[in-house]
N, CA, C and O atoms as CSV, one atom per row, in Angstrom:
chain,resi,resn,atom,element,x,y,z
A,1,UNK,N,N,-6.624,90.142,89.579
A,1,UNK,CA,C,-7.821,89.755,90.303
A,1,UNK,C,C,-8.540,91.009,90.760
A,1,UNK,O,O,-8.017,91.808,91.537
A,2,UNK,N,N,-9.549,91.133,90.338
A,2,UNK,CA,C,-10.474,92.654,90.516
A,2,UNK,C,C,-11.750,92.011,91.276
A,2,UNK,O,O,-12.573,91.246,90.773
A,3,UNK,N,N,-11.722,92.559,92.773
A,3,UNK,CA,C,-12.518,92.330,93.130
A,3,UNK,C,C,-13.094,93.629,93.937
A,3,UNK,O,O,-12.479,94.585,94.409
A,4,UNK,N,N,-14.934,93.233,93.928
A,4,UNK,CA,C,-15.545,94.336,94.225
A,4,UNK,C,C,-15.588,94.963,95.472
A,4,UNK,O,O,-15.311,94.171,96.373
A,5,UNK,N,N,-15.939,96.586,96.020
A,5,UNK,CA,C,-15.585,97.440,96.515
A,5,UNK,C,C,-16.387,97.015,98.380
A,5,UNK,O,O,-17.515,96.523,98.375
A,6,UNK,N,N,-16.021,97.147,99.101
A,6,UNK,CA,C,-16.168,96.861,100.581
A,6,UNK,C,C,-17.799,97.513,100.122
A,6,UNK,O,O,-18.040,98.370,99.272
A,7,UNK,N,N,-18.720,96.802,100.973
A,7,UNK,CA,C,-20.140,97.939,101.423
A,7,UNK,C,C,-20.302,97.520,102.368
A,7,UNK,O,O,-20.364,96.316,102.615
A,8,UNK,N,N,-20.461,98.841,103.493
A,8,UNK,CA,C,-21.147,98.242,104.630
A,8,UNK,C,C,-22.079,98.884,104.888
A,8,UNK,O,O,-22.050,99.943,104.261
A,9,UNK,N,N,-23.278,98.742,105.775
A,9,UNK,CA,C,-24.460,99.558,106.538
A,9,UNK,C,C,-23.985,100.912,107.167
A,9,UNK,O,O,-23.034,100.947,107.949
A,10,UNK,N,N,-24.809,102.217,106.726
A,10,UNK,CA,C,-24.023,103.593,107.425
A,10,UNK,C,C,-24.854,102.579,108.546
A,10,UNK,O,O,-25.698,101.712,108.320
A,11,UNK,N,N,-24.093,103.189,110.230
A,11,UNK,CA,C,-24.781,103.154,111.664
A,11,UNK,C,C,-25.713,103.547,111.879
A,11,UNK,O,O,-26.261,103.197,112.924
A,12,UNK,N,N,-26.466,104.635,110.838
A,12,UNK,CA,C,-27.396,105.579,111.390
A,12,UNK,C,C,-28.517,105.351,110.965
A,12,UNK,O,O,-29.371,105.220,111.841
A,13,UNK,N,N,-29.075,105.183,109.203
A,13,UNK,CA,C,-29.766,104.595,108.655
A,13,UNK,C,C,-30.105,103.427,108.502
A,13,UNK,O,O,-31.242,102.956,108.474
A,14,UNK,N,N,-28.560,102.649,108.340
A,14,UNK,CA,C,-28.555,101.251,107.552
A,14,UNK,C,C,-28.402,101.145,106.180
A,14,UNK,O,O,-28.251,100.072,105.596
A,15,UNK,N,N,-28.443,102.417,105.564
A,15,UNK,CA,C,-28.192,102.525,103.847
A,15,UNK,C,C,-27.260,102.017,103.602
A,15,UNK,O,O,-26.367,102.383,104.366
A,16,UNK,N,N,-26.775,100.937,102.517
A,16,UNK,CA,C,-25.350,100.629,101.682
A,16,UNK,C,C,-25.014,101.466,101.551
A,16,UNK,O,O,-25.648,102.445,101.157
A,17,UNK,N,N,-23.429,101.390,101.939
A,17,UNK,CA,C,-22.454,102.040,101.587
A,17,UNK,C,C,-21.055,102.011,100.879
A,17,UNK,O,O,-20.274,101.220,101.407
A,18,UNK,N,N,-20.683,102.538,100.056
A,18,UNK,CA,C,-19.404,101.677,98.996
A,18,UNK,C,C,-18.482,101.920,99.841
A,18,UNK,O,O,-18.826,102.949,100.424
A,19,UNK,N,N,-17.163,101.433,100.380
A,19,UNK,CA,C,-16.552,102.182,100.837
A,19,UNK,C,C,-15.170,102.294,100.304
A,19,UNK,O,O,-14.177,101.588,100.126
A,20,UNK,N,N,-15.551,103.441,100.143
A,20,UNK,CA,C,-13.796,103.647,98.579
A,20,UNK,C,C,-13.903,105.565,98.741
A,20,UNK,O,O,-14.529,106.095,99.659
A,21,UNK,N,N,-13.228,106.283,97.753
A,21,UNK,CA,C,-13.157,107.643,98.399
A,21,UNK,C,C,-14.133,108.322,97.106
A,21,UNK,O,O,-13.716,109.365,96.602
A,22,UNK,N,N,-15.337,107.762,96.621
A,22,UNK,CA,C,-16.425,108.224,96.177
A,22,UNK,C,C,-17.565,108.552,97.392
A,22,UNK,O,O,-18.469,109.375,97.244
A,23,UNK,N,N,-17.372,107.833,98.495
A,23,UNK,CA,C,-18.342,108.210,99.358
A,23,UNK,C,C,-17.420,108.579,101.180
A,23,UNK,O,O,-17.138,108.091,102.275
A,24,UNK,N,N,-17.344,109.538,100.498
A,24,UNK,CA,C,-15.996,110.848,101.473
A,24,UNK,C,C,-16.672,110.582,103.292
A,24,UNK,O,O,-16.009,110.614,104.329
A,25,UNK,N,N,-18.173,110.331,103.135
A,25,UNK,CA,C,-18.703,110.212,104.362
A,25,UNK,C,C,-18.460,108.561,105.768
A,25,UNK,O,O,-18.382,108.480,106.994
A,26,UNK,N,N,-18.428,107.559,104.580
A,26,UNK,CA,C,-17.986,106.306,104.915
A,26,UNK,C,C,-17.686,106.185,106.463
A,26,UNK,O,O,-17.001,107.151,106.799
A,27,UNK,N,N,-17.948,105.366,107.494
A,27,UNK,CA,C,-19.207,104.204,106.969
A,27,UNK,C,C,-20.609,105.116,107.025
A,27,UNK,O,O,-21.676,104.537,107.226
A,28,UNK,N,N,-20.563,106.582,106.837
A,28,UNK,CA,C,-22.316,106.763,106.765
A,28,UNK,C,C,-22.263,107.234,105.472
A,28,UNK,O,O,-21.316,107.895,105.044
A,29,UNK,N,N,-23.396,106.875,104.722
A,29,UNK,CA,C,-23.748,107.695,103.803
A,29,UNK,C,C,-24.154,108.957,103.462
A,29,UNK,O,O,-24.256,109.362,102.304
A,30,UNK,N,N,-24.411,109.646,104.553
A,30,UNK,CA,C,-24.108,111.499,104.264
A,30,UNK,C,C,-23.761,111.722,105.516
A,30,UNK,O,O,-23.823,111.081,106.565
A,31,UNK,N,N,-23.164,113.357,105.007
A,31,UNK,CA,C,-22.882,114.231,106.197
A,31,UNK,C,C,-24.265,114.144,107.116
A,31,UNK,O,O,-23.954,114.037,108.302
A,32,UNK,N,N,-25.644,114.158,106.918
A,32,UNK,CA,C,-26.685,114.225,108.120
A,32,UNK,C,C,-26.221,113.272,109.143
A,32,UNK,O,O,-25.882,113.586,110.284
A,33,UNK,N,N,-26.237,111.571,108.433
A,33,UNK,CA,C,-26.070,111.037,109.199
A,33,UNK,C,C,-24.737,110.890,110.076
A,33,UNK,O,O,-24.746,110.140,111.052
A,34,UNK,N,N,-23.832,111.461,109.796
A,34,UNK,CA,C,-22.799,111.761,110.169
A,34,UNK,C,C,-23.226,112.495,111.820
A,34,UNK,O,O,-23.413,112.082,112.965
A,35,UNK,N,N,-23.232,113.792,111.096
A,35,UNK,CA,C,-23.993,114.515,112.690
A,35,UNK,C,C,-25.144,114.134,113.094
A,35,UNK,O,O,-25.538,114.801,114.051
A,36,UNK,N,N,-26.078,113.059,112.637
A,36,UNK,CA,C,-26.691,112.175,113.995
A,36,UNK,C,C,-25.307,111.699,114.610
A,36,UNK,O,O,-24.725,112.524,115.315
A,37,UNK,N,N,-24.983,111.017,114.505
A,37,UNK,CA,C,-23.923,109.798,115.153
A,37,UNK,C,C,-23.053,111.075,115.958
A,37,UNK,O,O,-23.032,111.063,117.189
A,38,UNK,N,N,-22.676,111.653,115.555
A,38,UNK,CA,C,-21.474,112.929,116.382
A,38,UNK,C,C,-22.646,113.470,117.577
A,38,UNK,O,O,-22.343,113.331,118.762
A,39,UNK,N,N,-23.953,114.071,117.218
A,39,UNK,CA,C,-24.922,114.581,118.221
A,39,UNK,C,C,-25.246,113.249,119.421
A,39,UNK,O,O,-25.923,113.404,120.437
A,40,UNK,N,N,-24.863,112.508,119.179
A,40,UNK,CA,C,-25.408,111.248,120.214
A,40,UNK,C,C,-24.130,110.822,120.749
A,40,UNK,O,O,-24.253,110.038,121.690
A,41,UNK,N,N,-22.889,111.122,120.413
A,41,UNK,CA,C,-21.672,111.184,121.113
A,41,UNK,C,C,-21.839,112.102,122.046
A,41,UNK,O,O,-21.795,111.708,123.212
A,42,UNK,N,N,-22.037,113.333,121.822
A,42,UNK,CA,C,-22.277,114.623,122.346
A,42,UNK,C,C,-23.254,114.484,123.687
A,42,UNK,O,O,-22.783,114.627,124.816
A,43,UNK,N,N,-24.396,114.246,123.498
A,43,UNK,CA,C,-25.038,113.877,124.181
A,43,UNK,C,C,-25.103,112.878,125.314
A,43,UNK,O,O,-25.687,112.943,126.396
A,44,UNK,N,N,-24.313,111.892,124.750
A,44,UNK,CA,C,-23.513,110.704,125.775
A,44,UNK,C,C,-24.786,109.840,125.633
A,44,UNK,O,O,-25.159,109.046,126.497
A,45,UNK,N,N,-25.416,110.069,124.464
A,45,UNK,CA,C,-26.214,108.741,124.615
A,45,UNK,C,C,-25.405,107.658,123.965
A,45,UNK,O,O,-26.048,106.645,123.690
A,46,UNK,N,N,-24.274,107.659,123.695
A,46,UNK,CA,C,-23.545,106.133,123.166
A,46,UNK,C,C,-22.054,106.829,124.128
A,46,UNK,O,O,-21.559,107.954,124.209
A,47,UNK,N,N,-21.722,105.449,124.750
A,47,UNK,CA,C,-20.112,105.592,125.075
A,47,UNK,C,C,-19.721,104.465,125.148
A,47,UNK,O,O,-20.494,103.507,125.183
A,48,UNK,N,N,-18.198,104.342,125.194
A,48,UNK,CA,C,-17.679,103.432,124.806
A,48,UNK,C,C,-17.143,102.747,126.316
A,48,UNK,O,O,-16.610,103.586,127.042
A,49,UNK,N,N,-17.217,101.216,126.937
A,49,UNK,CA,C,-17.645,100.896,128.270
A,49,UNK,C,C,-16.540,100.909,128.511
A,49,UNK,O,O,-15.788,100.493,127.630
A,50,UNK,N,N,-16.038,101.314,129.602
A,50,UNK,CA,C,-14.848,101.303,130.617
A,50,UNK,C,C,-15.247,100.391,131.694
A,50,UNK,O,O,-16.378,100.102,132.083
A,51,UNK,N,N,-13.665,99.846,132.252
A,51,UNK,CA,C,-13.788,98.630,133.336
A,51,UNK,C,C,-14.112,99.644,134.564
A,51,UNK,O,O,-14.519,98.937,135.486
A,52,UNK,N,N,-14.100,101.072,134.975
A,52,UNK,CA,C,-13.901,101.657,135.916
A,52,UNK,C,C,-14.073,103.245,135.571
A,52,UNK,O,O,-13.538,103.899,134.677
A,53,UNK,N,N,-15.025,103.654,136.609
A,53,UNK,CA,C,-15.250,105.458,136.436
A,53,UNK,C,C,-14.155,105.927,136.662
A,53,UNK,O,O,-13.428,105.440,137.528
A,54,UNK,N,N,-13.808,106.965,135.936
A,54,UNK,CA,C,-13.111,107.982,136.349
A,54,UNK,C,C,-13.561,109.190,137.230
A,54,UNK,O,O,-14.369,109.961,136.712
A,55,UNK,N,N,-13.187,109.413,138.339
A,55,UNK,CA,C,-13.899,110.550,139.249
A,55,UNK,C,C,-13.092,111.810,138.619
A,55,UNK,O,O,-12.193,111.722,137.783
A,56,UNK,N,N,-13.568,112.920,139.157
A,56,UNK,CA,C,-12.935,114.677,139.391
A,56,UNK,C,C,-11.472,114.413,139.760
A,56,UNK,O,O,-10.485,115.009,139.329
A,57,UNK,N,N,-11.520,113.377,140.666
A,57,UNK,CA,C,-9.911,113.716,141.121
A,57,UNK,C,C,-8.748,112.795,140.818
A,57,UNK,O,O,-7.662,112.740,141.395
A,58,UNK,N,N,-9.198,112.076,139.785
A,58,UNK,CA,C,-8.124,111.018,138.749
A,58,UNK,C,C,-7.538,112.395,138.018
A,58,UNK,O,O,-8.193,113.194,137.350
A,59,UNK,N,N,-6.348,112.436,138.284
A,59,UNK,CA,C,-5.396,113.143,137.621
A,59,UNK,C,C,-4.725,112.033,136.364
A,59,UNK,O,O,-4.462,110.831,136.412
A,60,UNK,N,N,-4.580,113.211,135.095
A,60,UNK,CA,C,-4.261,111.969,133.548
A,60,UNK,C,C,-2.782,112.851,133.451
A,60,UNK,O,O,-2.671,114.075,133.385
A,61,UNK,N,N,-1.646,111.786,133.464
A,61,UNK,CA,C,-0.146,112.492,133.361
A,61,UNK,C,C,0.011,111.777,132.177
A,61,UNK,O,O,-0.630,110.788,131.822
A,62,UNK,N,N,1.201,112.533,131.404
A,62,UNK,CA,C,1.716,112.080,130.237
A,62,UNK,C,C,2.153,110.140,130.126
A,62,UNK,O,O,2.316,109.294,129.248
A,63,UNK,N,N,2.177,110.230,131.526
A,63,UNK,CA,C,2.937,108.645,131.820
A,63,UNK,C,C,2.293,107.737,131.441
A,63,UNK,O,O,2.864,106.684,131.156
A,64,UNK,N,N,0.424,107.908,131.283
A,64,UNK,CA,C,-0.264,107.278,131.234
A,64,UNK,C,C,-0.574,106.841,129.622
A,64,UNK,O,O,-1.091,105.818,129.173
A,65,UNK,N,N,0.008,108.161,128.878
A,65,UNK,CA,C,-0.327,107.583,127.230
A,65,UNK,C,C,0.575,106.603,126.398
A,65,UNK,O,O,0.240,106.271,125.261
């Protein structure tokens, strides 16, 4: 049974994308859009929502991973 290859939308454009290891960039279709998406991490214009801030003085111990 041969069935055809995953495509999804890169995040950045929306271009099809195959996703198999012809397109090394997956899910974006190039390295640009790649570093859009990494520059807007960077920037903190996208994060991922937490139930609760972390302040300066939340200490992170091994116990916690």
């Amino acid at each position: 049974m041969s069935s055809s290859p995953l495509q999804v939308n890169c995040p950045t454009c929306n271009k099809l994308v195959t996703w198999n290891e012809e397109s090394p960039y997956r899910p974006f279709c190039c390295k640009r859009c790649q570093l859009i998406d990494l520059g807007e991490w960077a920037d903190e214009e996208k994060r991922i929502p937490s139930s609760g801030e972390i302040s300066d003085n939340d200490e992170w111990s091994e116990e916690q991973e």
